[in-house]
N, C-alpha and C positions, 0 to 999 in steps of 0.2 A: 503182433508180428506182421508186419510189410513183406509183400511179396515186390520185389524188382518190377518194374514195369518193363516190359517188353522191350528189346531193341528197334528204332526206328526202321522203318522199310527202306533202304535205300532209292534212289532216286532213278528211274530209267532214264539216264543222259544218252542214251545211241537214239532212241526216237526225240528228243528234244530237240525242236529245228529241224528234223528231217522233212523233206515232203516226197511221197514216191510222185514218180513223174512215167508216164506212157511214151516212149519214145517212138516205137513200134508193133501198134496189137499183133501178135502172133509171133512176134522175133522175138530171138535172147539176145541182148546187147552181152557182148563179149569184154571190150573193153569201152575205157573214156579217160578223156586226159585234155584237161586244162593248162594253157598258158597265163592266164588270170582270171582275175572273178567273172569274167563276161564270156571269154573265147576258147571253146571245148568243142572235141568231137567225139562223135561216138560211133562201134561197127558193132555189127550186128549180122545174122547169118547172112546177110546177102548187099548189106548197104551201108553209105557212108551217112553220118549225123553231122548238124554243126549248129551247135549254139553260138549267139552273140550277146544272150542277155542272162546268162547265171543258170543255162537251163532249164529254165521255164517253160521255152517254148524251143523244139529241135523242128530242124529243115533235112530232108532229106536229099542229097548233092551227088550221091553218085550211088549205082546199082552197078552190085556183081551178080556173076554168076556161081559163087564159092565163098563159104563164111571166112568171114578177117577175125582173123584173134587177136591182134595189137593193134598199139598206134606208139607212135615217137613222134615228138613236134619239139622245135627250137623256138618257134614266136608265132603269134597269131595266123601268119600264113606259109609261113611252112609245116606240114603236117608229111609223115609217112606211115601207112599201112603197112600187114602183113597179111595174104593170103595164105596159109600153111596148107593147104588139101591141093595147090598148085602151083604152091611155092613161086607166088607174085609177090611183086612191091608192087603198090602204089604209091607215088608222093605228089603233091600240091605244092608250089612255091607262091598260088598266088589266092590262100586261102578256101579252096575249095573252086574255083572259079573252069579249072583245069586238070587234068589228073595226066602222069605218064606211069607207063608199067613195065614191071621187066619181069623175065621168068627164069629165076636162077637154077642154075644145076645142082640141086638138093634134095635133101630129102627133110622132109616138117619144118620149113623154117619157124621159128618161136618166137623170137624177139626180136625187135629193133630198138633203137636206141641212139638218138641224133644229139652229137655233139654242139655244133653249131647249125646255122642253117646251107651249108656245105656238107660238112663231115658226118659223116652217120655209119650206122656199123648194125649188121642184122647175123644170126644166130640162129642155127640148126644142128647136121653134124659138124659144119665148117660153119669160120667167119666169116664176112666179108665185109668189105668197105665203100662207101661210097665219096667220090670227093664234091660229087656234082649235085648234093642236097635228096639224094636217091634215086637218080635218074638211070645210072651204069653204075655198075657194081663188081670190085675183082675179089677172088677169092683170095683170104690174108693167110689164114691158116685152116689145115683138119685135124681134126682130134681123133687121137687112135681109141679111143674109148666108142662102143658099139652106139651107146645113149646118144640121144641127141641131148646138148642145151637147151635149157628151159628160161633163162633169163639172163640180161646182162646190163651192165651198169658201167658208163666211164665217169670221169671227172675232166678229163680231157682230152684232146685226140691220143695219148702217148700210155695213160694209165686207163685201165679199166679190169673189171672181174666178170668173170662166169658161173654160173652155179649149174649144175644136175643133181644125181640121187645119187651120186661119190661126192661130190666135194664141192670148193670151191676155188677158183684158179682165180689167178692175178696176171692180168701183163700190164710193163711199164715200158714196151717199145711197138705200139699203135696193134698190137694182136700177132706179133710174130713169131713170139715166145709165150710160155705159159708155167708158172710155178703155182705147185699145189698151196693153197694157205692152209695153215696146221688151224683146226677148230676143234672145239671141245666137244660137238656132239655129231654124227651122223646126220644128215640131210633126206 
């Protein structure tokens, strides 16, 4: 009588190819967001990162006083932050080289999220938009819901979504309107 031989051990593919990388001893990089294999940046409780070569090697380009928990970029030198504990933007149009900031009337802004390297649109309790690449920013809509928004996502300046811990909305007229999408489970 044969006993089955055991099933093979699967394979751990999450560490295959990874390498961890130090970007900052002592900080927690919040977010990173690539344009291609080369041109990434990364924030961290107090500063801006910026690879050119696959992350390998990060540069440190800009020092806050307040951690950033996003980033939104359209192309290698556009890049826009979020400050949420001071509710700034930061944005770059010339890679890192420059920074302008604004400080919106909000409460935790969350997300950003750039259309093109003009159009951009960042998320708290309100939305807003910017036409100037993130430089000025007007408020589009507020959400009578208490939560703030935790993320958002376009496809264009005209359509895009929002999520919280209700639901998930849709507008298809640049954030003026908002219809709930019907989802099968709870968020």
């Amino acid at each position: 009588d044969k006993t089955p031989a055991p099933p093979p051990v699967p394979e751990d593919t999450l560490s295959a190819g990874w390498t961890k990388k130090t970007i900052s001893p002592g900080s927690t990089v919040s977010d990173v967001y690539f344009t291609n294999n080369n041109t990434g940046f990364a924030v961290s409780s107090s500063s801006i990162f910026k690879t050119t070569n696959g992350g390998n090697d990060w540069q440190k380009i800009y020092q806050t006083f307040s951690p950033l928990v996003n980033i939104g970029m359209s192309n290698d030198n556009h890049a826009v932050f979020v400050d949420n504990n001071n509710n700034k933007i930061f944005a770059t149009k010339n890679g890192g080289l420059s920074f302008d900031s604004t400080r919106l009337t909000d409460s935790n802004i969350e997300d950003v999220y750039c259309v093109n390297s003009n159009v951009a649109y960042a998320i708290g309790q309100n939305l807003w938009k910017s036409g100037d690449g993130g430089i000025t920013w007007s408020k589009v809509f507020t959400f009578s819901s208490s939560q703030n928004y935790k993320s958002l996502q376009f496809i264009n300046e005209e359509t895009g979504w929002v999520i919280n811990s209700n639901g998930l909305f849709k507008t298809i007229d640049s954030g003026f309107s908002w219809e709930e999408v019907n989802t099968a489970g709870s968020f």
